[in-house]
N, C-alpha and C positions, 0 to 999 in steps of 0.2 A: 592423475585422477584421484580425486578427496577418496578417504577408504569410506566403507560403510559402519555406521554408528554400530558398537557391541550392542547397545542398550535397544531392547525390543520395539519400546514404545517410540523411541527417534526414528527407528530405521522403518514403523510404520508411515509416523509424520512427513519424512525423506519420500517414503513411495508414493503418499497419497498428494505432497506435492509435485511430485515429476508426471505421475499420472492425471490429476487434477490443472497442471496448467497445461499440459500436451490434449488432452483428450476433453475438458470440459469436465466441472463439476458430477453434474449427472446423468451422462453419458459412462465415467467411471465406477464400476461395482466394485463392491467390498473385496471378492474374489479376486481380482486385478490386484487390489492393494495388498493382499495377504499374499500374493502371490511375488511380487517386485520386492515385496517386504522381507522373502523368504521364512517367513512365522504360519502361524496358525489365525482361523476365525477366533476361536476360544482365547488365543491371544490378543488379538484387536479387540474385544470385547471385555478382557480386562480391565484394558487402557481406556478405551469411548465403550460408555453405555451404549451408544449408537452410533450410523453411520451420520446422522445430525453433530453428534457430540464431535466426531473426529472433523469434520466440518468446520466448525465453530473451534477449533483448535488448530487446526490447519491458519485458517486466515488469521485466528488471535497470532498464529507466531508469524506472520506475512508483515501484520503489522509492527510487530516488536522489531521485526529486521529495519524495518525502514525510520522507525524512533530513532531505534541507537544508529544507524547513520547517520539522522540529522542531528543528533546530540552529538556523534562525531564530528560533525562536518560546524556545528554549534563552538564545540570545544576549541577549532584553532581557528575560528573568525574573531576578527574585531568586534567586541560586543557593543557596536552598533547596533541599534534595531533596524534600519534600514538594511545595513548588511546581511542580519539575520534572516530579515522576508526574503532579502532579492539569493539568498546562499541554499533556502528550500528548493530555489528552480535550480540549482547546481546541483544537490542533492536527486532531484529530481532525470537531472541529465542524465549521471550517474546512474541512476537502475533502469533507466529508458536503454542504456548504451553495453549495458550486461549482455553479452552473449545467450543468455538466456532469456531475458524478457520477451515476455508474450502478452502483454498488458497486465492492467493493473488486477489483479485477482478481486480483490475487493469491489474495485467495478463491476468486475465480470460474475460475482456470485449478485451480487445484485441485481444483474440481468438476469440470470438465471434462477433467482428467487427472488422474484418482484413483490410477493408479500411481507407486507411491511414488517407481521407476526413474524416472522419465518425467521429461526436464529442466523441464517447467516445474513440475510439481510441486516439484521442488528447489528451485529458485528462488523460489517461496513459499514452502515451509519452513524454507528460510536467514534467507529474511525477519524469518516471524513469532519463527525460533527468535534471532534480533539482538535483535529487540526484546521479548523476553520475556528476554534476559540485558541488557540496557540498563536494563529496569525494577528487575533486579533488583540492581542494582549501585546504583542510585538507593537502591531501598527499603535495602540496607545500609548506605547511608549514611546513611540518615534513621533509622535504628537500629530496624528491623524486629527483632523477635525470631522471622522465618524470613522473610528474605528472599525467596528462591527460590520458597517457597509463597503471599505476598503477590505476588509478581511475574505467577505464575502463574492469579491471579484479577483480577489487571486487565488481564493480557493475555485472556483472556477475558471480560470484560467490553469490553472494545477490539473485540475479533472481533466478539462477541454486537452490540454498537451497529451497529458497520458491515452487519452481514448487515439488519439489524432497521430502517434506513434504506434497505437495497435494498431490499427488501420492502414501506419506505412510507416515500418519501418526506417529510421537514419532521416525521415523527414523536417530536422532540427526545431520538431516542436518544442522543445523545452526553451530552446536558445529566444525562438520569437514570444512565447512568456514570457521570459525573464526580462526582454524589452519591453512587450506591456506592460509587465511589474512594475517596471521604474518610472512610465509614465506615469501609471496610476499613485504609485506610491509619490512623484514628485507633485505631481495635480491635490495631491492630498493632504499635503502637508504644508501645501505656502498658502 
């Protein structure tokens, strides 16, 4: 069992994601997190201005986790483009297949803050909108004749698996992506 972070403001971020994917965004009070945290409010409030701010901190590092995996997962592929699209749905496997996943958080604060204002819906939409212009600069390079439009069906197929694994579990969504991928990606480029 990982130990707990010494540093106050980790072992908040720590609580407020165990509490946050087990129990739902805002179903989770502050009180829960200060508590699992073993700290203080005074201390959460240190660290986030608000229960917004740890929010929007929470998911900015949901997203960081899943960057440096596909820069890991980036680092020992062939730097094919092609490889690198279809190695995202491997990536993808990969955090579907974590003993912990409970879908994608980032989705899931976007359901639960469906205004578009609302920072954490931002913060999924920066997200999803990186990695639909990541893909897409990929598929350009793999000589897509519309990029942009190829990009935008495998980020939705991306989304579709993830959601499609919340909803059931070891359902090999990611696998039957990664074979659409390669339709679409091979439909795209002859």
């Amino acid at each position: 069992m990982p130990s707990k972070p010494a540093n106050a403001r980790e072992r908040i971020l720590l609580a407020a994601k165990t509490l946050f994917s087990a129990q739902g965004i805002r179903a989770t009070g502050v009180d829960s997190i200060v508590k699992s945290a073993n700290t203080h409010k005074m201390t959460l409030y240190q660290h986030f201005a608000s229960k917004e701010a740890l929010i929007a901190a929470y998911l900015q590092n949901r997203a960081a986790e899943f960057w440096a995996q596909l820069l890991d997962q980036h680092d020992g592929a062939a730097q094919k483009p092609q490889a690198l699209l279809l190695g995202m749905f491997d990536v993808l496997g990969e955090w579907m297949a974590a003993p912990d996943f409970q879908g994608c958080p980032l989705i899931m604060a976007s359901a639960e803050f469906p205004d578009q204002s609302d920072p954490a819906h931002q913060v999924s939409a920066v997200f999803y909108r990186k990695l639909q212009h990541h893909m897409s600069e990929l598929s350009a390079r793999a000589g897509a004749q519309s990029p942009e439009r190829l990009a935008g069906q495998l980020c939705a197929l991306f989304q579709g698996a993830m959601v499609s694994a919340q909803l059931q579990r070891h359902s090999g969504a990611a696998i039957e992506a990664k074979l659409a991928a390669e339709i679409l990606i091979k439909n795209s480029i002859e």
